[in-house]
C-alpha positions in Angstrom: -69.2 180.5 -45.9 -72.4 179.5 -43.9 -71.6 177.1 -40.7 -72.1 173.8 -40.6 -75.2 172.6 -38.5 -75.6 169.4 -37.0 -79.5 168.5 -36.1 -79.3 165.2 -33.7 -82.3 162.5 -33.0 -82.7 160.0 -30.4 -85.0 158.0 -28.8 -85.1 154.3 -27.4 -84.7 151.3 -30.0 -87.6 151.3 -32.2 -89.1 154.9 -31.6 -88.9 155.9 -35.3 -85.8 158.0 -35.6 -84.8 156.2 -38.7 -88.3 157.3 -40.1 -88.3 160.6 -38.9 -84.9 161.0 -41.3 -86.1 159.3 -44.4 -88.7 162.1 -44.4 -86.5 164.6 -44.0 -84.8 162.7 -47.1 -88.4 163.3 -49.3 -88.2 166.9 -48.9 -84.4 167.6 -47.9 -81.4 165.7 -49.7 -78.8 168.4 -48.8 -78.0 166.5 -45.6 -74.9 164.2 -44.5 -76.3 161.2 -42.2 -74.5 160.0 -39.7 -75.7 156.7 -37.5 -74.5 156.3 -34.0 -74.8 152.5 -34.9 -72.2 152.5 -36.9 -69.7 153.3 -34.5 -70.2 150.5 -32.2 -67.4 148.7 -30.8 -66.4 145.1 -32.2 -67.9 141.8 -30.4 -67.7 139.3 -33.1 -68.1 136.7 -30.0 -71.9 137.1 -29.9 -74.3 135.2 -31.0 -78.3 133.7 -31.1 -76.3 131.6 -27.9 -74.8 134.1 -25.9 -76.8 137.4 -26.8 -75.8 139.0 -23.7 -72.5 138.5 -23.5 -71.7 142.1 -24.7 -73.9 145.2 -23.8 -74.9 146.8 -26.5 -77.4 149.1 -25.1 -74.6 151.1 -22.4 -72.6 154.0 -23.4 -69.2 152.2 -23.7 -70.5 150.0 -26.6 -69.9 152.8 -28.9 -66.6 154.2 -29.9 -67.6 158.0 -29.3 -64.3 159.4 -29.0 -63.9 158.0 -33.0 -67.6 159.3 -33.5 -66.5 163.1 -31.9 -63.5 163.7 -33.5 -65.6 162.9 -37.4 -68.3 165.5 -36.1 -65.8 167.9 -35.3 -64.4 167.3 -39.1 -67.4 167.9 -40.8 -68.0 171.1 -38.7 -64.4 171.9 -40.3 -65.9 170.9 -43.5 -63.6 168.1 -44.0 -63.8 164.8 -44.9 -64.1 161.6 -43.0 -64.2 157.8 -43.3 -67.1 156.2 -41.9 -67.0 152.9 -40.4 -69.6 150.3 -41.3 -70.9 147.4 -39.3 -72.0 144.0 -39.4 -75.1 143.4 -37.4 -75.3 139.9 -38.1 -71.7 138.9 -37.2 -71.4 142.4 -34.6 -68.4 143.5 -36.0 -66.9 146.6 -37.3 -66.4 145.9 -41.4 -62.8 146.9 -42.9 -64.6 148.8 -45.2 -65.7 152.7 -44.5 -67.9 155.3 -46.5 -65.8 158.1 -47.7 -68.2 161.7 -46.4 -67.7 164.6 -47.8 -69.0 167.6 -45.7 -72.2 169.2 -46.1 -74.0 171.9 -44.8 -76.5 170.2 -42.9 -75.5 167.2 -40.9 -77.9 164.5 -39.1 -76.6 162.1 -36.5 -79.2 159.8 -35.4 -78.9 157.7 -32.3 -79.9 156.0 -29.0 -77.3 157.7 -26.9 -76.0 160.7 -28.8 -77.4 162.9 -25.3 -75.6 160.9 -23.1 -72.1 162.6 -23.7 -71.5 166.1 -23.0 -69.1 166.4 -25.9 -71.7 165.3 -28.3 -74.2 167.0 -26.9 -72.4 170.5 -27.2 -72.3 169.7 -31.2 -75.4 169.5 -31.8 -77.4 172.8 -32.8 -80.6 171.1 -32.4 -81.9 167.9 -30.3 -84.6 166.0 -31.0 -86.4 163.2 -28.3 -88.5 160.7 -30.4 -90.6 159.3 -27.4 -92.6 156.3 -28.4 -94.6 153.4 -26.1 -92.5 150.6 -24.7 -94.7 148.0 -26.6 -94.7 150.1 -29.6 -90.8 149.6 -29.7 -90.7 146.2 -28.9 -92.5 145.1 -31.2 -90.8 147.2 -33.9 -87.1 146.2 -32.7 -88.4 142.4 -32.6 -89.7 142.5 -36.4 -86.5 144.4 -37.5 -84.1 141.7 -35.6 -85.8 138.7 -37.1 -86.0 140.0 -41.0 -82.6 142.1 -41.0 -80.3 140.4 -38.6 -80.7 137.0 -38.5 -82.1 137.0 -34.9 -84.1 134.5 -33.7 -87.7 135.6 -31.2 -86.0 133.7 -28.2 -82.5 135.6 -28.6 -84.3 139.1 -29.0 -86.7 138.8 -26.3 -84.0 137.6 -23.7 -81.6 140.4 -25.0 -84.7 143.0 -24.7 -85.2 141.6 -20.9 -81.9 141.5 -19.8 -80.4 144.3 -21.1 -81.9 146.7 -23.8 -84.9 147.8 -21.3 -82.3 148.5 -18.2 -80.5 150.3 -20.5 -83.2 152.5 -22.2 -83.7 153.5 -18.3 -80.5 153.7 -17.2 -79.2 156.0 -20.2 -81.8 156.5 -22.8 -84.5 158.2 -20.8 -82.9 160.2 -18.9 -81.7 162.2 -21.6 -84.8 163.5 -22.5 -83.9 166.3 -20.5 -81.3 167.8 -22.8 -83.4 167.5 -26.0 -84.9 170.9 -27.5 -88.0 169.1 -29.3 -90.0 165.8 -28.2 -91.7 164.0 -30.7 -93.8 161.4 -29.3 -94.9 158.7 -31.8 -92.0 159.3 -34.3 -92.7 159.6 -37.9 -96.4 158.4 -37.4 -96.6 162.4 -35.4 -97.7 164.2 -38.8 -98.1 167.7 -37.3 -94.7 167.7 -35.3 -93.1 166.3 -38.1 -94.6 169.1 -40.4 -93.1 171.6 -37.7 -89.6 170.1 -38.3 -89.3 169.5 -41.8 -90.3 173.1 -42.0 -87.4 174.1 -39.4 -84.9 171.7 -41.6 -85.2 173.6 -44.9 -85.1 177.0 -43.1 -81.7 175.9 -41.6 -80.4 174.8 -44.7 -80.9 178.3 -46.4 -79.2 180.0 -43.4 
């Protein structure tokens, strides 16, 4: 039975991971994805008002230890539940995605270098390394239309916390990753390169 790989992309907020797996999608649907977003940790307490009262954009905000022991199931080729979360009301749903195990698994996230654990999962990582202004202005459209957010609320949140943080633990991991990508899905010829890499690994 051929091995389960697990191909992980990160970058800051609004550097075009999600893009860079949708056309994986076009040309590859043989795939299990897995979003670090969806193992964030509850804070059902925030709001437009009080943005910052729970750091999204650190390490601890996610529930890894959940997110490590699903990896390490689907590398098993079993099953696993998937939380879902609210990103209007920041709260993890009661409802999960039932997964069944693939061959090829992609786990897409800001800090999925951070952690050594996840890290040593991975058989490829992938830095999507975009312009600060470039992501802003992505992560500001996408908060307004899809989250209820208002311009005030995501600009304070981008100031006070989600910048530090891209420094602090974001960047830095650019270190570990095997491929940059600069410019995302908008990089035609790197994305070429990878798309060819993805169906290659599949048939191994």
């Amino acid at each position: 039975m051929k091995p389960v790989r697990i191909i992980g992309i990160t970058g800051g907020s609004g550097s075009g991971k999600t893009t860079i797996v949708r056309k994986i999608s076009e040309v590859n649907q043989e795939f299990v994805f897995i979003a670090q977003d969806s193992y964030y940790r509850s804070a059902a307490f925030v709001s437009n008002t009080n943005i910052t009262a729970f750091n999204f954009d650190q390490p601890n905000a996610f529930d890894t230890d959940l997110l490590v022991e699903h990896l390490h199931r689907l590398k098993e080729r079993k099953s696993i539940e998937m939380p879902q979360y609210d990103f209007v009301h920041h709260r993890r749903m009661d409802e999960t995605v039932h997964v069944e195990p693939k061959h090829l698994v992609i786990l897409e996230g800001l800090m999925i270098l951070y952690d050594k654990r996840l890290r040593d999962l991975l058989d490829l990582k992938i830095y999507v390394d975009t312009p600060d202004d470039i992501r802003f202005i992505r992560r500001l459209q996408r908060d307004i239309t899809e989250r209820g957010r208002t311009t005030e609320s995501v600009i304070k949140q981008y100031l006070e916390v989600v910048r530090p943080g891209h420094f602090s633990f974001i960047e830095p991991t650019k270190e570990f990753a095997d491929i940059i990508i600069p410019e995302g899905g908008y990089n035609e010829g790197a994305l070429q390169v990878l798309l060819t890499f993805v169906n290659e690994l599949s048939k191994s």
